[in-house]
C-alpha positions as CSV (number, residue, x, y, z in Angstrom):
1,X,-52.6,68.0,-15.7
2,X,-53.5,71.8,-16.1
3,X,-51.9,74.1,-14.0
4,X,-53.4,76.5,-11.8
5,X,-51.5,79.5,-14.1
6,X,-52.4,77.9,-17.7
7,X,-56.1,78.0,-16.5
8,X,-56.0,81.7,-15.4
9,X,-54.1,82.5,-18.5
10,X,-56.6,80.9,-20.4
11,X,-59.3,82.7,-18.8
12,X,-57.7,86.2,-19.1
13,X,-56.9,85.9,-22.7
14,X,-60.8,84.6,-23.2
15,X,-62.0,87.5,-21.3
16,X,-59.8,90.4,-23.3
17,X,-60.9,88.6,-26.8
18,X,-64.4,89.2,-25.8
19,X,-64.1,93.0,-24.2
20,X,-62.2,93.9,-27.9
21,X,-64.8,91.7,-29.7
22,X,-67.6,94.0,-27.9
23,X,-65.7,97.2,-28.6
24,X,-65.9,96.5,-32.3
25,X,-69.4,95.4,-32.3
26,X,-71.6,98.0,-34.2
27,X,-74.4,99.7,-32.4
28,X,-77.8,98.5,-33.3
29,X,-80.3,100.5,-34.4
30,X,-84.3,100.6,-33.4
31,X,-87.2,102.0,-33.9
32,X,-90.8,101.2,-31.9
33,X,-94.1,103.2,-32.7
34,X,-97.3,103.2,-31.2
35,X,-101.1,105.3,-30.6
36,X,-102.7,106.4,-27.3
37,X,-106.3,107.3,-27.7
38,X,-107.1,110.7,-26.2
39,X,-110.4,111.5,-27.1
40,X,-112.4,113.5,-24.3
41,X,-115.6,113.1,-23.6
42,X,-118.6,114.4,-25.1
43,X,-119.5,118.0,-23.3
44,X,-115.9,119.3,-23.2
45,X,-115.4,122.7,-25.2
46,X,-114.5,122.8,-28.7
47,X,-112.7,126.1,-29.5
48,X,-111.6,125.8,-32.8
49,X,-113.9,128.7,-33.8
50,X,-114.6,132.5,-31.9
51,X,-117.0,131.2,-29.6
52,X,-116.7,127.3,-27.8
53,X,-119.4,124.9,-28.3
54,X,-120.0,121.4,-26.5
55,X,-118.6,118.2,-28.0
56,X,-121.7,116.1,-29.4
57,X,-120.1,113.4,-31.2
58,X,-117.3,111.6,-32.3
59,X,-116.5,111.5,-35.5
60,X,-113.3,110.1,-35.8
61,X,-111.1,109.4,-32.3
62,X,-108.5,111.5,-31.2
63,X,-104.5,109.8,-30.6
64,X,-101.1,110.4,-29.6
65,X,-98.9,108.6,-32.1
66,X,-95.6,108.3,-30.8
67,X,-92.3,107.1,-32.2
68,X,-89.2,106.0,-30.4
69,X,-86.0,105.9,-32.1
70,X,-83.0,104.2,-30.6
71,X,-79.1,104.7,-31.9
72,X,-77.8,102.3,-29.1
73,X,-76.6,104.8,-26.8
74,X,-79.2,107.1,-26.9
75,X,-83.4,107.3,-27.3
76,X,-85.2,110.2,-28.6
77,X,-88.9,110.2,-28.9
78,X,-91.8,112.2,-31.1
79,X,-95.3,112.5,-29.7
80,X,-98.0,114.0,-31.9
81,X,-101.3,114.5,-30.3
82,X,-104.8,115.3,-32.2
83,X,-105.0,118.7,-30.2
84,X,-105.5,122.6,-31.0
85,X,-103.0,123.4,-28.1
86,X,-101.3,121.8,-25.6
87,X,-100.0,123.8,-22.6
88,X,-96.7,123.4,-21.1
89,X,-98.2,122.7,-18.2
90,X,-99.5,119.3,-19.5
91,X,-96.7,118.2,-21.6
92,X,-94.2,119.0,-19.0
93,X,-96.1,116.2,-16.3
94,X,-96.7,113.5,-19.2
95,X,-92.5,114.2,-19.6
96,X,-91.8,113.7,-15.7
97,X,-94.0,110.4,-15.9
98,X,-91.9,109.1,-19.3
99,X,-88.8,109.8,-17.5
100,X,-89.5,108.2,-13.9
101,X,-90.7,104.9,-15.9
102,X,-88.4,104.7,-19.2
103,X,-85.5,106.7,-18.0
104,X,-85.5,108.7,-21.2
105,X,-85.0,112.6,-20.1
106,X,-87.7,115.0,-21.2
107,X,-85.3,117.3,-23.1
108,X,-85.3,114.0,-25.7
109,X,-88.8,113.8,-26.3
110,X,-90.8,116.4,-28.3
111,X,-94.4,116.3,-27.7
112,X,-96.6,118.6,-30.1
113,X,-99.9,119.3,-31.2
114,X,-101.4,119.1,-34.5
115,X,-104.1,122.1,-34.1
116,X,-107.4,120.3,-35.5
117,X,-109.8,123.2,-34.6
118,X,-112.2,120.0,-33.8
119,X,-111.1,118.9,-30.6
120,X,-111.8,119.2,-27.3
121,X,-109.6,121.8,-25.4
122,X,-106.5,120.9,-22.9
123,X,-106.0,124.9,-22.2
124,X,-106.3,126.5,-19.2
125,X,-107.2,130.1,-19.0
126,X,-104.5,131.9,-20.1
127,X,-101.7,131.1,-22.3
128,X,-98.9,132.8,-20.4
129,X,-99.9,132.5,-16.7
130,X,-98.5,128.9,-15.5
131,X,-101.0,126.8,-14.6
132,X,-100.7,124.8,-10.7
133,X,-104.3,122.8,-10.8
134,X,-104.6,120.7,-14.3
135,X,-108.4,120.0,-14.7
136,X,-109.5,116.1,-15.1
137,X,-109.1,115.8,-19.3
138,X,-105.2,117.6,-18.9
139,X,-104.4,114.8,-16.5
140,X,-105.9,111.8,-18.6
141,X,-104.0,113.3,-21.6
142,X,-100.9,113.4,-20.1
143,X,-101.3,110.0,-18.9
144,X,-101.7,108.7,-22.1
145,X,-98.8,110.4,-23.5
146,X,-96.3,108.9,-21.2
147,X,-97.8,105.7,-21.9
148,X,-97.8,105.8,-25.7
149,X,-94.2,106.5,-25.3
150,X,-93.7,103.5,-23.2
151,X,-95.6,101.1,-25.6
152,X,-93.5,102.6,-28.4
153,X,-90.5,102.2,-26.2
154,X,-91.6,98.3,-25.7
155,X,-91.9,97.5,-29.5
156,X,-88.6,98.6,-30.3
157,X,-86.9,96.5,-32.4
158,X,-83.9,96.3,-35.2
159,X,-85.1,99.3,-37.8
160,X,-83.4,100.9,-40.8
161,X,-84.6,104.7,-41.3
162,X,-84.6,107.3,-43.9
163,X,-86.1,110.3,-44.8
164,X,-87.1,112.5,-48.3
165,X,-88.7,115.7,-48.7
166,X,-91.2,116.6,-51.8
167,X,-93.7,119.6,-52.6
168,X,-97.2,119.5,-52.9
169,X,-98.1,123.7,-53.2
170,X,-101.6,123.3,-54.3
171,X,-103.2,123.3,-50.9
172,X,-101.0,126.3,-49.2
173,X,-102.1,129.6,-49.4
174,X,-100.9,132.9,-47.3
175,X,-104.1,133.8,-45.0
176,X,-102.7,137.5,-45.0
177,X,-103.7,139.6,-47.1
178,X,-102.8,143.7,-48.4
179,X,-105.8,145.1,-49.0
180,X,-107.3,148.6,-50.4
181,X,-110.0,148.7,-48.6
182,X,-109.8,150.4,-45.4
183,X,-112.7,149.2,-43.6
184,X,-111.6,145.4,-44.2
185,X,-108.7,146.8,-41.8
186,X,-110.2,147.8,-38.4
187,X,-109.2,145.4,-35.8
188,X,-110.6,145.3,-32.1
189,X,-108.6,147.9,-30.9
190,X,-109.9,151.1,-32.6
191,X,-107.0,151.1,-35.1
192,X,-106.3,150.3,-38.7
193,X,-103.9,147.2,-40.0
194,X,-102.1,147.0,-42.7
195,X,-103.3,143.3,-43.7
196,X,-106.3,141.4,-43.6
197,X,-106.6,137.7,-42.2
198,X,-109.1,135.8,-44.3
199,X,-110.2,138.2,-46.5
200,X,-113.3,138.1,-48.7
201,X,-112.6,135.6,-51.7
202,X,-112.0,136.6,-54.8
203,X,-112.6,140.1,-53.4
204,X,-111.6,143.2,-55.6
205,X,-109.9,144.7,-52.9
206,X,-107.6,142.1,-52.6
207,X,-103.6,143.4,-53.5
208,X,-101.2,140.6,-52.6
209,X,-100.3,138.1,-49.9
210,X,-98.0,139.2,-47.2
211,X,-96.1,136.2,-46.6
212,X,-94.6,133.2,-48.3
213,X,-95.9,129.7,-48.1
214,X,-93.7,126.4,-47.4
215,X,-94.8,123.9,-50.0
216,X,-92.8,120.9,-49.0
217,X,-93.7,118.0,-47.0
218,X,-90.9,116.4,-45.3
219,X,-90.6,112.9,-43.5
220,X,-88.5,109.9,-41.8
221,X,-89.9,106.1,-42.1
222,X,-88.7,103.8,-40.0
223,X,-89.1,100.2,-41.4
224,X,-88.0,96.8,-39.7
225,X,-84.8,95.1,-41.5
226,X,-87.0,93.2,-43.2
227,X,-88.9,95.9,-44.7
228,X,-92.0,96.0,-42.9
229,X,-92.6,99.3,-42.5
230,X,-92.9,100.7,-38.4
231,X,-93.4,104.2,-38.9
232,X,-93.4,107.1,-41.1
233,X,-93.5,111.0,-40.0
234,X,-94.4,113.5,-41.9
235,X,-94.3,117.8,-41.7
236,X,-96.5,120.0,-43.7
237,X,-97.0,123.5,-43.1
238,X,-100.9,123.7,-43.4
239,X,-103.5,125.0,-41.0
240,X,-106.6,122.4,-40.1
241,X,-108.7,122.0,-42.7
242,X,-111.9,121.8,-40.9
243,X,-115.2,121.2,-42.9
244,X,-116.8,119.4,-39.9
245,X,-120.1,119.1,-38.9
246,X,-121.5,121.2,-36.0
247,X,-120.2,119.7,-32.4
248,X,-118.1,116.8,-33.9
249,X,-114.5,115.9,-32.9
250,X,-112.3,114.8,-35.3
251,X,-108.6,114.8,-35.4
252,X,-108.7,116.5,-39.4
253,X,-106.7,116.4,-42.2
254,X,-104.1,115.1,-39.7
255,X,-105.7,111.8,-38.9
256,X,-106.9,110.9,-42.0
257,X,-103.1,111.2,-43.4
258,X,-102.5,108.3,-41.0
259,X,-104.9,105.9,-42.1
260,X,-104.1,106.9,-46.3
261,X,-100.2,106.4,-45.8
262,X,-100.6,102.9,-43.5
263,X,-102.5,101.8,-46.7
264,X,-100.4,103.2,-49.4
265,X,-97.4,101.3,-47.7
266,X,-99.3,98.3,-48.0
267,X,-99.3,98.7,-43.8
268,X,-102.5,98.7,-42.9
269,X,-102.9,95.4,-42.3
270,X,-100.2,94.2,-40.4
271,X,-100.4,92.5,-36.9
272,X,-97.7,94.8,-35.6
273,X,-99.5,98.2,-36.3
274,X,-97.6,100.7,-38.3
275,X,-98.2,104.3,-37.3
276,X,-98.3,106.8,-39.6
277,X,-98.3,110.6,-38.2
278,X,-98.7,114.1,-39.8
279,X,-97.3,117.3,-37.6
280,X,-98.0,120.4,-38.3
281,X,-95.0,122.4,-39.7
282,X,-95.0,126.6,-39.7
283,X,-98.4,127.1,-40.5
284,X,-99.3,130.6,-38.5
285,X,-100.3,132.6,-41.5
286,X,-100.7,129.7,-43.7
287,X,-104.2,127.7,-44.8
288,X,-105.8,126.1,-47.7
289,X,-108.0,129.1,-49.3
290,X,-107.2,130.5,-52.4
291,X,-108.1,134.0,-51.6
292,X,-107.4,135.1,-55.2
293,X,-110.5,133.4,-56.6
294,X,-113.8,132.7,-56.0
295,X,-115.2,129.6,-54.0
296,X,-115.4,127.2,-56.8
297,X,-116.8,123.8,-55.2
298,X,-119.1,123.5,-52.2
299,X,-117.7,120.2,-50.3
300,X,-119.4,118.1,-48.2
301,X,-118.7,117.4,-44.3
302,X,-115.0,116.0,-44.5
303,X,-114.5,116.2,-47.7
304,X,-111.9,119.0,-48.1
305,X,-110.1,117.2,-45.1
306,X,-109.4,114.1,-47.0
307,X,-108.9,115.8,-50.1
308,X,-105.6,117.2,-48.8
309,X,-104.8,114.2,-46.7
310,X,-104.5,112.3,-49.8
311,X,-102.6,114.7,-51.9
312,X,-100.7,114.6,-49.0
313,X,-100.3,111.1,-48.4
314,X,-100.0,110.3,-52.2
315,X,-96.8,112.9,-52.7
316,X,-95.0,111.2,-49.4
317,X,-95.7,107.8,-50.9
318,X,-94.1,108.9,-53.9
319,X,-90.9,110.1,-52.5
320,X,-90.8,107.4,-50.3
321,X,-90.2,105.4,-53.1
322,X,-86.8,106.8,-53.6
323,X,-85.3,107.4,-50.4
324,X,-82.0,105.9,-48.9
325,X,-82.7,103.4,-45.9
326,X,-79.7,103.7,-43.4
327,X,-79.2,100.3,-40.9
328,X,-76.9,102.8,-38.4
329,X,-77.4,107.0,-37.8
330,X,-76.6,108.5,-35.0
331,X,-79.6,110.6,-33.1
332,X,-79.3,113.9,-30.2
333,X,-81.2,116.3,-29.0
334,X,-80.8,119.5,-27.1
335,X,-83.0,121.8,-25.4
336,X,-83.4,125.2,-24.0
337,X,-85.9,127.0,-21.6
338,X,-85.4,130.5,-23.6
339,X,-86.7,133.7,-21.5
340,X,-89.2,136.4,-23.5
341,X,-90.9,139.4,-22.1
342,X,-94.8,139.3,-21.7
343,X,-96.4,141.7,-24.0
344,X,-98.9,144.0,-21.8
345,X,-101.3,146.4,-22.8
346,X,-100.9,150.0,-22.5
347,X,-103.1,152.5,-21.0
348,X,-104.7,153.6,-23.8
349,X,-105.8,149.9,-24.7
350,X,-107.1,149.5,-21.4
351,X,-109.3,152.8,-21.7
352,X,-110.3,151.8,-25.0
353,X,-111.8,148.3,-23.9
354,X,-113.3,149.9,-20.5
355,X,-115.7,152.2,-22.9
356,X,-116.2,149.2,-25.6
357,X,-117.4,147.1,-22.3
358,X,-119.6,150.1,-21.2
359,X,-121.6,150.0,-24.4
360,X,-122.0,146.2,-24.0
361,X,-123.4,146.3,-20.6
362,X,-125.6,149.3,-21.9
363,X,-126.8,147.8,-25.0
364,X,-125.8,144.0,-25.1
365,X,-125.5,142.5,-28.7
366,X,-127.4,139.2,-29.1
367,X,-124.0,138.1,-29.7
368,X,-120.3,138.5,-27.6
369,X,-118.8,141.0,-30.4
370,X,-115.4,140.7,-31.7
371,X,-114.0,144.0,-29.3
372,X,-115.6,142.1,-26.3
373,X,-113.7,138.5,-26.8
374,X,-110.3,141.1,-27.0
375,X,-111.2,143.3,-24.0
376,X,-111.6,139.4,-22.1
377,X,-108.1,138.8,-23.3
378,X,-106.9,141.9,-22.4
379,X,-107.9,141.6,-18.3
380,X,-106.5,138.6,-18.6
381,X,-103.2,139.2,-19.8
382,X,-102.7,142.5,-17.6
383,X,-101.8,140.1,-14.2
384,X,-99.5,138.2,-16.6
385,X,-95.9,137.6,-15.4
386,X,-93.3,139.5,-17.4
387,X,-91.7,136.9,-18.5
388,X,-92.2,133.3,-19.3
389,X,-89.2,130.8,-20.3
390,X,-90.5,128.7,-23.6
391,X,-88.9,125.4,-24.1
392,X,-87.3,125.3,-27.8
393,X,-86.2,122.1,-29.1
394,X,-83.4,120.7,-31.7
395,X,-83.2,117.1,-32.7
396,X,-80.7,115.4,-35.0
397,X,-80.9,111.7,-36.8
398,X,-78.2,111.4,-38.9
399,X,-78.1,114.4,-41.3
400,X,-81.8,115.4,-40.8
401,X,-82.7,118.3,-38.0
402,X,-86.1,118.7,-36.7
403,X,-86.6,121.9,-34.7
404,X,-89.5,122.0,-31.9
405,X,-91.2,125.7,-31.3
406,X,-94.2,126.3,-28.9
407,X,-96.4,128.7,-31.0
408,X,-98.4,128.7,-34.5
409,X,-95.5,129.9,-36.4
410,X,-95.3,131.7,-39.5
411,X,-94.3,130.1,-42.8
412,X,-91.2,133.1,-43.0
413,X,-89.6,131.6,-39.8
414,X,-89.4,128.1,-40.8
415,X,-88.3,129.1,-44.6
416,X,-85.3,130.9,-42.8
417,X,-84.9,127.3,-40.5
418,X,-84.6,125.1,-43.1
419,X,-82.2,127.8,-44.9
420,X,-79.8,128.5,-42.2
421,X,-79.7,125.0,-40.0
422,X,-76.3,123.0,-40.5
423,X,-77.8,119.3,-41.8
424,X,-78.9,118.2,-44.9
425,X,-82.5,118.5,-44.5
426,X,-84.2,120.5,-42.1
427,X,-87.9,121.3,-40.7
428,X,-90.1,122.7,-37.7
429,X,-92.7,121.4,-35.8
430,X,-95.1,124.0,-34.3
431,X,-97.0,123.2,-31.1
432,X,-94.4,121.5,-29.6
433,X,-93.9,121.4,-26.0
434,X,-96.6,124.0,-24.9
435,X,-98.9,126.4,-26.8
436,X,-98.0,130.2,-26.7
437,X,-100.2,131.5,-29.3
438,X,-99.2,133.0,-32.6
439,X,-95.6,134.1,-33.2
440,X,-94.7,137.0,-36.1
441,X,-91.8,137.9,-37.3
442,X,-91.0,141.4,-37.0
443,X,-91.9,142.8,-40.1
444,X,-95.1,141.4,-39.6
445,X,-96.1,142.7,-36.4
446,X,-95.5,146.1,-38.4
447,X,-98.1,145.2,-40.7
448,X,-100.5,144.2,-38.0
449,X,-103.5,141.5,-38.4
450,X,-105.2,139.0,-36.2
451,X,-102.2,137.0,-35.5
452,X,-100.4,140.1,-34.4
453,X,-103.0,141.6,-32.1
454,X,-102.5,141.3,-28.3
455,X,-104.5,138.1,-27.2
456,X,-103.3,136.4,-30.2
457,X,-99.7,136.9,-29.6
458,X,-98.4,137.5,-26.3
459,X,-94.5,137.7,-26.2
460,X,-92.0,140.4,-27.5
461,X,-92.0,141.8,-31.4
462,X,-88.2,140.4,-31.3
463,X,-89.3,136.7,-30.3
464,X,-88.8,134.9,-33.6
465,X,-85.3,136.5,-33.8
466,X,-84.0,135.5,-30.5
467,X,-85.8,131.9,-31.1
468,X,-84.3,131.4,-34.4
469,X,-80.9,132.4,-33.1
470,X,-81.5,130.0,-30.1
471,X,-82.7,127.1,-32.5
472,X,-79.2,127.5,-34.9
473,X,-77.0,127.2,-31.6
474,X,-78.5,124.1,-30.6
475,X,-78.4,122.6,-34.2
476,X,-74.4,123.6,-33.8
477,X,-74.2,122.1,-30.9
478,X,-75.5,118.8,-32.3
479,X,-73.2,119.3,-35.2
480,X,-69.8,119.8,-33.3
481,X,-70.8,116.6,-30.9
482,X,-71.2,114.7,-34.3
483,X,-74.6,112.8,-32.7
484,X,-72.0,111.4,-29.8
485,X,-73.1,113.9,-27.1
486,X,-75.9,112.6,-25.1
């Protein structure tokens, strides 16, 4: 007959097996992907160009394609959304809603957009005055960002990941140009640059570019342990293509790169569907022009647009051949709300755009001119706060770092990322978590240019410096916790 003591041995010896058995079980690893369509409806503003025009057909629908990743202790999530710019305002509410329902905190999920100059807007007025009252399409779209997160969050499953980088330079060019030829200089402001943006092709005036491009395409794939292949994102530091017709929406080069990967992974098929996505890496000064030659072909509607998608798509493929699959890496992230001054404009400025608007009202141009869309930007800016606190980002999986920035960021800043972060391979997503406008470095607000002019950027000269700084501590911190501080 057992004793009362042997049974309660029996039971305490059973019960410590199983707590050291659990202690030595491995962490499992998982990934889960998944698309929310955001398309607007037709009517909204398109303002990829100078001027907005109405939405009059869909050409190719609009998504967020999310991807969850899941070491066992912590989740971390990526939302890419078919978007120009996406305020704060908006990303910060779809982030409240993934964390009251999933749990996941917003500082773990980055949410950016790609800058297709063919959607629909989801700005508000201003890009430095904090929106309170979001207008019906920010609401929907931040609705359907939390919930792509959640249906990524509810296909996660056992995964393997790994990730490669290889270059395709033929479709990066610096936009910014030296020039000798002073009147290609004048900018809205009664002054003379020292660089051009866009500059005529092939032009004789044309000296050199002043900037570097980043020819490399990086990317993670997440595949399920028996190969089938989940997810795969990718980073190239390339401006929308565009080549659109007249009043369409269409999500660019960037949603055509999904579709060619899915079916160069043989993935396009599947019942589970695989998401493929394409951010947009440091791409402030960069776009697809050669500048140094003449135009040479004369491509139809779209076609440009999957001409890079499929160089694109063709170089990942071919990399992804050869990359290491890992069942187990560990995954972090770390964020902080950095403070930067509001750039204002000065008195002069201000006298300078009341006489420009004077002329206007006296003899109005059958078209808003160039000095008039600034002198707009100006009044707007002038009630600006002085300072606004811009969330930065750092993620690590395994030995890969992904930073997150909240402007179009030039191709120098992300060089000088992937130089100086602490992991194996590094990149930048622009866009991500709100949409500040343009940032320069520096030396190239010294030069001058569109992207340096008040209404296009709108923080201090000295941003990129104190964001680059801010972006290496966090990578730090990531690398001191080893991935174990969540």
């Amino acid at each position: 007959m057992l004793t009362l003591a042997f049974v309660l041995s029996t039971i305490l010896v059973t019960a410590t097996e199983s707590s050291l058995f659990a202690a030595d079980a491995k962490p499992v690893f998982r990934a889960g992907a998944a698309t929310s369509n955001i398309t607007p409806p037709l009517g909204e503003a398109i303002v990829g160009g100078w001027r907005p025009i109405p939405a009059r057909n869909i050409h190719d629908e609009l998504h967020a394609r999310c991807l969850v990743l899941d070491d066992g202790q912590t989740k971390i999530a990526f939302v890419i959304c078919d978007n120009v710019g996406i305020p704060v305002e908006v990303f910060d509410l779809a982030k409240e809603q993934v964390e009251a329902s999933t749990g996941v905190p917003g500082s773990h999920v980055l949410m950016a957009s790609t800058h297709t100059h063919s959607a629909t807007t989801a700005r508000g007025p201003s890009k430095v005055v904090r929106e309170t009252e979001l207008t019906d399409y920010q609401k929907f779209l931040a609705h359907r960002i939390s919930d792509g997160v959640r249906r990524a969050i509810a296909q996660l499953e056992p995964a393997r990941i790994g990730w490669g980088k290889i270059d395709e330079p033929s479709e990066v060019f610096n936009r910014r140009w030296h020039v000798n030829n002073a009147s290609l200089l004048a900018n809205p402001f009664g002054g003379i640059d020292q660089v051009r943006m866009n500059p005529p092709r092939g032009s004789d005036a044309l000296d050199r570019p002043a900037g570097p491009t980043d020819p490399e395409v990086s990317f993670l794939s997440v595949q399920s342990l028996e190969g089938r292949p989940i997810a795969l994102l990718a980073n190239y530091s390339l401006h929308y293509v565009g080549g659109v017709r007249s009043g369409d929406v269409s999500a660019d080069y960037f949603g055509y790169f999904a579709k060619f990967i899915a079916k160069k992974l043989g993935a396009d098929e599947q019942e589970t569907p695989f998401v493929g996505i394409l951010s947009n890496g440091t791409s402030g000064d960069v776009n697809n022009i050669n500048f140094s030659q003449p135009r040479s072909k004369k491509y139809k509607s779209y076609e440009k647009m999957q001409e890079v998608a499929e160089k694109v798509a063709s170089r990942v493929h071919e990399a992804h051949q050869k990359i290491e699959f890992h069942d187990w890496v560990p995954v972090a992230a770390a964020e902080k709300r950095l403070p930067l001054k509001v750039r204002k404009p000065t008195a002069e400025m201000i006298e300078h755009f009341a006489t420009v608007m004077e002329k206007e009202r006296k003899n109005p141009p059958k078209r808003q001119s160039r000095e008039a869309i600034y002198a707009d930007r100006i009044e707007k800016v002038i009630n600006a706060p002085d300072e606004v606190h811009v969330p930065l980002q750092a993620f690590r999986i395994g030995d890969l770092g992904i930073a997150a920035i909240p402007f179009e960021t030039f191709a120098e800043t992300g060089l000088e990322i992937k130089d100086r972060a602490p992991f194996g391979q590094n990149f930048t997503i622009e866009l991500a978590n709100g949409s500040y406008g343009y940032l320069p470095t520096p030396g190239q607000h010294r030069l001058g240019g569109y992207e340096t002019w008040l209404g296009s950027n709108y923080v201090e000269k000295e941003a990129t410096t104190k964001i680059v700084a801010t972006l290496l501590d966090l990578f730090q911190t990531l690398q001191l916790d080893n991935g174990t501080e969540k």
